[in-house]
Steps between C-alpha positions, in 0.01 A plus 500: 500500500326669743115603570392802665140356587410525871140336414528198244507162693804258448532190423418195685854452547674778615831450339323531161402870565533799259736636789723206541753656241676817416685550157821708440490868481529631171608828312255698243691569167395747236265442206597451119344602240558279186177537195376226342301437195226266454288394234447681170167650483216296458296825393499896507430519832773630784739221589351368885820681706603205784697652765702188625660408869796277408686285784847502531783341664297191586709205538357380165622801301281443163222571665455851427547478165285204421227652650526783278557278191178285596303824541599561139410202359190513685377825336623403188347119463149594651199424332454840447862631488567834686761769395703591830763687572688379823585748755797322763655581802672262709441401866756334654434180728126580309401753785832768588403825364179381373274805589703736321520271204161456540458899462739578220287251307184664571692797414527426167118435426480118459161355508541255711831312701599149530732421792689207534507579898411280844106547632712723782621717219172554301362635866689823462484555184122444409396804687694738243408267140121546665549939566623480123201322420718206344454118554724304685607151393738285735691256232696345831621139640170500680601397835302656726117460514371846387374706840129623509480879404694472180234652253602605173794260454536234265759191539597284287769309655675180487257331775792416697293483863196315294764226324643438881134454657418240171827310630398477821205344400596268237826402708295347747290315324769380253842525702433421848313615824803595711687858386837653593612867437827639397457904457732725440492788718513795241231303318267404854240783461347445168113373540633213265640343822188511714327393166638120418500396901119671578403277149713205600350487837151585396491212283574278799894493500698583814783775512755314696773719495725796383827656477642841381813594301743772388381681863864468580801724449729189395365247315181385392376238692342322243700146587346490835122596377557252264559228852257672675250378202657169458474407870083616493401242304296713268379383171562783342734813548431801354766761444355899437785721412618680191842576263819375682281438809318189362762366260721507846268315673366216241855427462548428884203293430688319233780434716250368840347228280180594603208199447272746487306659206624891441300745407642905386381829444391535131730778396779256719520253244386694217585396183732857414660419844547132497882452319604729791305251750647168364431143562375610816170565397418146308231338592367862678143599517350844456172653466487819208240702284760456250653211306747562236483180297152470528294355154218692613427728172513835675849418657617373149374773327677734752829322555507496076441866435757602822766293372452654137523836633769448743785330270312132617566568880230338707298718753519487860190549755569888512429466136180355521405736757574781303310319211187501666451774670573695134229294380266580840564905424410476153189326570437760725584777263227395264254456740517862658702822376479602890844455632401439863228311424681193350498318799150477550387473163737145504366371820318121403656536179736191290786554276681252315872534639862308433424243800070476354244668622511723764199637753513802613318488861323782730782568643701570225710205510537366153544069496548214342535125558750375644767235399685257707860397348790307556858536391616177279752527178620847603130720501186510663242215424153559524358212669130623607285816514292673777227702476582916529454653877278792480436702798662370822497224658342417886849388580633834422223699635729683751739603259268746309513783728547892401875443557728335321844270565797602382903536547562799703757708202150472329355704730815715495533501162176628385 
């Protein structure tokens, strides 16, 4: 990833910058257009038209699809249930060929678009959903903090930079006071990073070292960051990479014997992702909004009516996302018939959502509490509970500048 600030400050170390890493270039490919049906009709009125953004060819390939599904459900399960009629097009890598997606969409008369896109992504395209006088909603990973200057957006994400600044926190006080970092290079410029070592060293723990993998044309390198954390000392090792990346490198970490405690990416060790991880990530700890086995009642009540409508499959975290941020625009619908002014008119607001009750802050940034796991008997285990994240942190102050971080076939690609 690469930023194209000139202004922001880095880091206190300087090989933790935004600029330290570059991504691979990648190619745009054309948008699909594939209808979907929602809910049946809850009254007369016009069924809500949601023009969708859905990612594809990620490395976990459901995740298109269960974003739509959860957006379905959503509609359909709210307190007050909303007729919809889904509007798709795809966007591969979730930002190649987005702006034209984007305008076919608004082409076709929705009222209002959810994207399942990066913060990078939801840059370009707010400016046309705001001309068409349509709201915006970002249904993303959430890995980025959201820049100043993004007005008019909603996002309703995953959490994913908010889950790694709770770890950093709680890892400190309850794993250790020495860390070690093993990032994958592809995965080095998400604010996630910056987020669990700022916490972890905030709280009064010491970053004492780091090494990078898959920067190499042969090989990954994972067996020698895995020596290179052995031979710190650190009490705990933390590994932030996704897909084939992190399963890659926790199973280096299998093989080094490490004495330390490990701690993963949410979506690394995810539960949809885990039989593809192994037995390399017992005994792993990870910070997410979500937790699938939860006995909370909203993620029971959730988890029951997905599985009934999905031939007893269990969701995934794109799932959930999609989920909520049906249930944030159909708040928001009822509040206001002004399309553009949904934003606004949710700003302070609650709404009960699959992972509880979400908050929906001043900046548009819609969160929840968030839940610390470990993996034990094949699936995450919840095993405590931090309080949500709203706003941004001091320690991430200098992230939240009017640019944003990102691979560089994003910028390409848009």
């Amino acid at each position: 990833m690469i930023d194209l600030s000139t202004s922001s400050p880095e880091p206190a170390d300087p090989t933790l910058g935004r600029r330290g890493f570059v991504g691979a270039a990648g190619a745009a490919t054309a948008a699909l257009t594939v209808p979907v049906l929602a809910a049946p009709a809850a009254s007369a009125a016009r069924p809500l038209r949601v023009g969708v953004l859905v990612p594809e060819d990620l490395s976990y390939a459901p995740a298109g699809a269960s974003l739509v599904a959860g957006l379905a459900l959503g509609f359909r399960t709210a307190k007050h249930p909303v007729a919809t009629s889904l509007v798709t097009r795809g966007v591969s890598r979730g930002y190649a060929g987005a702006t034209t997606a984007t305008a076919e969409l608004l082409a076709t008369k929705v009222d209002v678009v959810v994207a399942g896109v990066s913060v990078l992504t939801a840059e370009s395209i707010a400016p046309l959903c705001r001309a068409a006088g349509v709201s915006l909603v970002v249904a993303g990973v959430g890995a980025h903090v959201v820049p100043t200057g993004t007005a008019g957006v909603l996002h309703v994400g995953l959490q994913h930079w908010q889950a790694a600044h709770a770890m950093g926190s709680w890892a400190r006080k309850n794993l250790g006071s020495s860390l070690f970092e093993i990032v994958a290079a592809p995965d080095a410029g998400y604010d996630a990073v910056y987020a669990t070592a700022r916490s972890f060293q905030s709280s009064g723990g010491a970053l004492v070292g780091r090494a990078i993998t898959h920067d190499r044309p042969v090989g990954t390198g994972a067996d020698e960051a895995v020596a290179a954390a052995r031979a710190s000392g650190a009490a705990v090792v933390v590994v932030h990479a996704s897909g084939r990346r992190a399963a890659e490198i926790l199973a280096a970490v299998r093989r080094g014997g490490l004495g330390a405690k490990v701690v993963a990416d949410g979506l690394a060790v995810d539960d949809a992702v885990l039989p593809s991880v192994g037995s390399a990530a017992r005994g792993v700890y990870s910070a997410s909004s979500w937790v699938g086995r939860s006995t909370t009642a909203p993620v029971r009540d959730f988890v029951h009516a997905y599985r009934a409508a999905h031939g007893n499959r269990r969701p995934d975290a794109f799932a959930v996302v999609g989920h909520d941020a049906a249930r944030v625009v159909a708040a928001a619908s009822r509040r206001t018939t002004k399309r553009s002014a949904w934003t606004s008119t949710m700003t302070g607001r609650k709404v009960d959502g699959a992972r509880g009750t979400l908050l929906v802050g001043t900046d548009g940034v819609a969160t929840s509490r968030i839940s610390i796991r470990r993996v034990g008997q094949g699936r995450n285990l919840e095993i405590d509970r931090t309080a949500r994240i709203g706003g941004v942190p001091l320690t991430l102050a200098s992230l939240r500048t009017t640019e944003v971080a990102a691979y560089v076939n994003e910028f390409l690609g848009t």
